[in-house]
N, C-alpha and C positions, 0 to 999 in steps of 0.2 A: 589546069588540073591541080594543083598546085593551090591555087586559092581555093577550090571544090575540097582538097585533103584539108587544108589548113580548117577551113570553114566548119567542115563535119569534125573535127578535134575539138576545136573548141564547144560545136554544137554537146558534143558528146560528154566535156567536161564541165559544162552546163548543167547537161541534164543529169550527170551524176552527182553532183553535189547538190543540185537542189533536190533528185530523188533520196540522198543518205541521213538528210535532216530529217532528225527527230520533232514530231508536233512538241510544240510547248507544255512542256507536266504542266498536267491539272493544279490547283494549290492544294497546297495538303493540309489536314488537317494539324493547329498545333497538338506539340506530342503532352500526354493527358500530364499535369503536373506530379509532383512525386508527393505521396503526402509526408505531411509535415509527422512527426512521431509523436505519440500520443503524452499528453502532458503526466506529470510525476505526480499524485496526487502527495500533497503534505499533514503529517500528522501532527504538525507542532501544534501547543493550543493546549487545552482544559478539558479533558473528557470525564463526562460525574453520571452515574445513573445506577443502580445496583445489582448486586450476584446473589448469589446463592449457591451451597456446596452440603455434605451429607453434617455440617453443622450446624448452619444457621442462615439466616439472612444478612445481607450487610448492605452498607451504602459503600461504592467506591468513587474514586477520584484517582484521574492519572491526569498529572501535567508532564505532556512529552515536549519533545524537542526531535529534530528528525536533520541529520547527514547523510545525503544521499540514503542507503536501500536502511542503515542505522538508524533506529530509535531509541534515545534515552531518555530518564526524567525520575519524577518521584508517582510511589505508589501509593494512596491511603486508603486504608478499610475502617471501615465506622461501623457499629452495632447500629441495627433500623434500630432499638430502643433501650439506651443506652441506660436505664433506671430500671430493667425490668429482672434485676439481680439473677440473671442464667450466666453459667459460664459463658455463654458467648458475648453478653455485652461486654467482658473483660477481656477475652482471645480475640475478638473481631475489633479490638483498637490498634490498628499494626500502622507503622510509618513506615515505609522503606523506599528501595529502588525499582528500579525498571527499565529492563533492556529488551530490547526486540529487534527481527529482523523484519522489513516492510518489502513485499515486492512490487510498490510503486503502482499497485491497482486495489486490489482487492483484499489480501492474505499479509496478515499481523501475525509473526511468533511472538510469544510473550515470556517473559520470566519475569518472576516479582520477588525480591529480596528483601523481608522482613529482619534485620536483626537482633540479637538480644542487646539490651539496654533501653536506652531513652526516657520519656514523659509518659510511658504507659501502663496500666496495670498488673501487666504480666512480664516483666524485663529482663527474667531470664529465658525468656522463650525466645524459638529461633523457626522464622519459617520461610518455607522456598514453595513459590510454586510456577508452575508452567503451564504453557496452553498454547492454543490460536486464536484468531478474531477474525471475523469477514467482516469490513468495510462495506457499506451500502449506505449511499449518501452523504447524511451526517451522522452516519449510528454504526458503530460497533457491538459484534453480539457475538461471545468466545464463550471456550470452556475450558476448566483449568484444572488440575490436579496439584498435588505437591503434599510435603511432611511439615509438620510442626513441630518441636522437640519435647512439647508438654502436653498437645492434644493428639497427637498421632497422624496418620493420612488423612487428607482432606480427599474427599471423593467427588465427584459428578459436578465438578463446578461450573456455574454456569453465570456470567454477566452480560450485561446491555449496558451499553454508553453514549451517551451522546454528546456530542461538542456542543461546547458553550462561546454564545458570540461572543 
């Protein structure tokens, strides 16, 4: 009886360990990769193409440079025709600055610092102005406002830009 107990124990320890295994997991899918974050687009470069505001047409030119979400560089505005003796082919010769904030997709804040002096026709004038830019592609297309200390408020301004290779 003895070997009959013994026999049914181990029968019993048998059949419980092989009833308590788990079937083999299925393989699983690998798990979906993480995306990678989207790239920072760069403004650095030569952007030329022209605006317009409640005085004139002009050609612009921004050569940026870009740190991180920061945009610097120079601003120039040109008269479309710089012989056609209006004030503005005198007021729309401005050299200056440019700073902006870039949020790394689409949206340029802009500020443009004209100072008084330099190689230009009107050297005691001083102008500021600001805006935004949306980014699409290779084209920037903002609008800007700001004061001049000899023409007054510049109104409704509006440019297109495009990079130059």
């Amino acid at each position: 009886m003895r070997t009959s107990v013994a026999a049914l124990t181990v029968a019993g320890v048998i059949n419980f360990a092989c009833a308590s295994q788990m079937p083999p997991a299925a393989p699983s899918a690998p798990a979906p990769a993480t995306p990678a974050p989207a790239a920072r687009t760069d403004l650095t470069g030569t952007w030329s193409g022209t605006g317009s505001d409640s005085f004139s047409a002009e050609r612009v030119t921004w050569v940026l440079a870009q740190s991180g979400s920061n945009v610097t560089g120079t601003a120039e505005f040109a008269p479309v025709d710089p012989r056609d003796g209006s004030c503005a082919s005198c007021h729309k010769l401005r050299k200056g600055t440019f700073s902006g904030i870039f949020d790394g997709a689409t949206l340029l804040t802009v500020r443009m610092s004209f100072p008084a002096g330099g190689d230009v026709p009107t050297p005691i004038c001083v102008t500021d102005l600001s805006g935004t830019a949306a980014l699409a592609g290779n084209q920037l297309t903002g609008t800007y406002s700001g004061t001049d200390t000899c023409e007054g408020f510049y109104a409704n301004g509006q440019l297109t830009l495009t990079r130059q290779p």
